[in-house]
C-alpha positions, 0 to 999 in steps of 0.5 A: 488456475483450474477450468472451472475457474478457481485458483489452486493452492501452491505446493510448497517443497518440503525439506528444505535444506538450511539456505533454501528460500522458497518463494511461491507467488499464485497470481492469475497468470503471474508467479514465479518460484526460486527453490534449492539455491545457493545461499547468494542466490536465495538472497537475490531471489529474495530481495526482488522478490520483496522490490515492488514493496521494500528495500531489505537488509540485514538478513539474519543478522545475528541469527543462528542459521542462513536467511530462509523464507517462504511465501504463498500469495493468491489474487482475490480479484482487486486484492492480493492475500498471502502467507509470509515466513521468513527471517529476521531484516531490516524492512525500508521504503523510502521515498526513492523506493515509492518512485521507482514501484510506482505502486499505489496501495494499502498493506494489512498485516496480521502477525502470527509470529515476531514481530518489529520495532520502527516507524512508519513516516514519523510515527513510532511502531511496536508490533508483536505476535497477534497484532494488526499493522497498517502501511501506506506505500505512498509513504516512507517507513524502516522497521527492523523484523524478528523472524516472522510470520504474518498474513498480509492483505494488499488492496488497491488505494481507491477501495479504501478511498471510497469508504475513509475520507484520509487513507494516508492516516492509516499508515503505521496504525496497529490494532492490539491484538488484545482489543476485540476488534483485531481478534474479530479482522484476525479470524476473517483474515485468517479465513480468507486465506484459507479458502481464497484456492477454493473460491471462484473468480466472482467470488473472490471479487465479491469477498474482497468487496466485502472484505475492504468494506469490514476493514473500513468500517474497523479502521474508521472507529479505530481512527476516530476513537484514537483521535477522539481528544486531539485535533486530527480527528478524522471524520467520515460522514456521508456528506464529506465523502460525497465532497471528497468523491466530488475533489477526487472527480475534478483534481485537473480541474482550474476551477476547483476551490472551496467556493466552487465547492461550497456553491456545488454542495450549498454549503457555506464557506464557514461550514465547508472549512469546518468539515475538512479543519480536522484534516488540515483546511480544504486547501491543504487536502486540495493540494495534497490530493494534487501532489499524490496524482502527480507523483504517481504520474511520474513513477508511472511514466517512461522516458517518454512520459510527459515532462515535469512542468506538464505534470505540474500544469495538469495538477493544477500546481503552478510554476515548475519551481513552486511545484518542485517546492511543494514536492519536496516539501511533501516527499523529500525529493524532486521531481526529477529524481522521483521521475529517475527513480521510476525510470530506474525501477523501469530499467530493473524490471526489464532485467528481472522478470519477476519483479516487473510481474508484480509489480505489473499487477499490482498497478492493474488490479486498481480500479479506475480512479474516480477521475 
């Protein structure tokens, strides 16, 4: 970062030879670079490079040359723009893996070259050169990657939650690159990292507001458009954001219910149970947004964080064994073996510096929840 306050643009080696990785991360005071390694070292490199977000594999498997990448990200305030290169791989994040990043945020990419097959949670994903992807990190996905190269925009939960009544339903969206609307976030996003060294620390706070404000506004037709004739139409209409802030606001809340709700707002009961029946009934979002802070609670806590049924009873989630029902019937897993996995992810980043940076940043680059 330079004294006036602008974030300077990283100077990528050149020549690299045929096994180099390089790996440079601009963030305000973080950042690490791996450069002219040994083939096996470069893959290490790689992989906790990628830790906080996926588990990789299959490096270059049935390419003609050894595994390279390179990537160029910079912190634009509340959100982090990069440039990514690199080889074919297999791309997972499993419920294990959630819990031990114990990261919390929503991933845009835009490809400019390859592309993948998968599937993001249970939905089917094909995406190809001039697409726009969606991934939600509180849920699981696989895709098997080409050699690529894609711009990627990572933007804390609650940016989005202010604007979209289900941010979860972004996961595994793709905009074609044929449609308008992917080639007008295509040119924006493109800028955006183009001129993201050049900007002041104010002005990429405000840029980023204003960017996740265009990205809402976008994906919020996408979704209401793509489920215009199914029953999970998601709507976002100011007074059911105004509840959804109110439920974010009172989540610990024992007197938290659709008649407290309906009082508050002056709804009746017939009119609230309409507003949230497209996303599943006010008392399956209830749960749901209850089960969401309780993970997190466990993939953010230590070994000395609190114990499983004091999660529970702060979530308003009831007894230890209908919480860890509920729990695994949401994320496959326990409790206790997403609190080991974080204990794990914990345990790595005490070992590997880099990783723990990121991820270390990526938790503090969220602003406060609404609680």
């Amino acid at each position: 970062m330079t004294d006036d306050g602008t974030t300077t643009a990283p100077t990528n080696a050149s020549g690299l030879t045929d096994d180099a990785v390089l790996i440079s991360s601009m963030l305000p005071a973080f950042g690490f670079t791996a450069d002219q390694m040994e083939a096996n070292a470069n893959v290490a490199a790689w992989r906790e490079a990628v830790a906080t977000l996926f588990d990789v594999d299959e490096l270059a498997a049935g390419e003609p040359g050894p595994f390279r990448a390179d990537i160029s990200s910079y912190a634009m305030g509340p959100v982090l723009i990069g440039l990514s290169r690199a080889g074919g791989q297999r791309f997972r994040r499993t419920p294990e893996t959630i819990a031990r990043s114990g990261v919390d945020h929503i991933i845009l990419q835009l490809y400019l070259r390859g592309g993948y097959d998968g599937v993001a949670g249970t939905r089917p994903m094909r995406v190809r050169a001039g697409d726009i992807c969606l991934f939600d990190l509180a849920q699981t996905l696989e895709t098997k990657a080409t050699a690529f190269e894609n711009v990627t925009l990572v933007v804390p939960r609650p940016m989005f939650g202010t604007h979209l009544l289900r941010v979860d339903d972004l996961h595994g969206l793709v905009l074609s690159g044929s449609s308008v609307i992917a080639r007008l976030l295509a040119g924006h996003l493109t800028a955006l990292f183009e001129f993201a060294p050049r900007m002041t620390l104010d002005e990429c706070q405000s840029v980023a507001e204003g960017t996740v404000s265009l990205l809402a506004a976008c994906l919020r037709n996408e979704l209401e458009r793509g489920d215009a004739d199914a029953d999970h139409a998601v709507a976002a209409s100011p007074p059911l954001m105004r509840i959804r802030q109110y439920i974010e606001a009172g989540l610990a809340s024992g007197d938290l219910s659709a008649n407290s709700i309906a009082a508050h707002f002056g709804l009746s009961r017939a009119s609230l149970y309409r507003l949230f029946a497209p996303v599943g009934g006010i008392a399956d979002y209830i749960r749901s947004r209850r089960l969401h802070r309780a993970f997190f609670d466990l993939a953010n806590s230590g070994a000395r964080g609190p114990r499983i049924s004091e999660v529970a009873r702060r979530w308003q989630l009831g007894t230890d064994a209908h919480f860890t029902r509920s729990f695994k019937a949401a994320y496959g897993i326990t409790p206790r073996a997403a609190r080991e996995a974080a204990l794990l992810g914990l345990q790595r980043g005490t070992d590997a510096t880099s990783s723990a940076t990121i991820s270390r940043w990526m938790r503090e680059i969220a602003p406060p929840r609404a609680d």
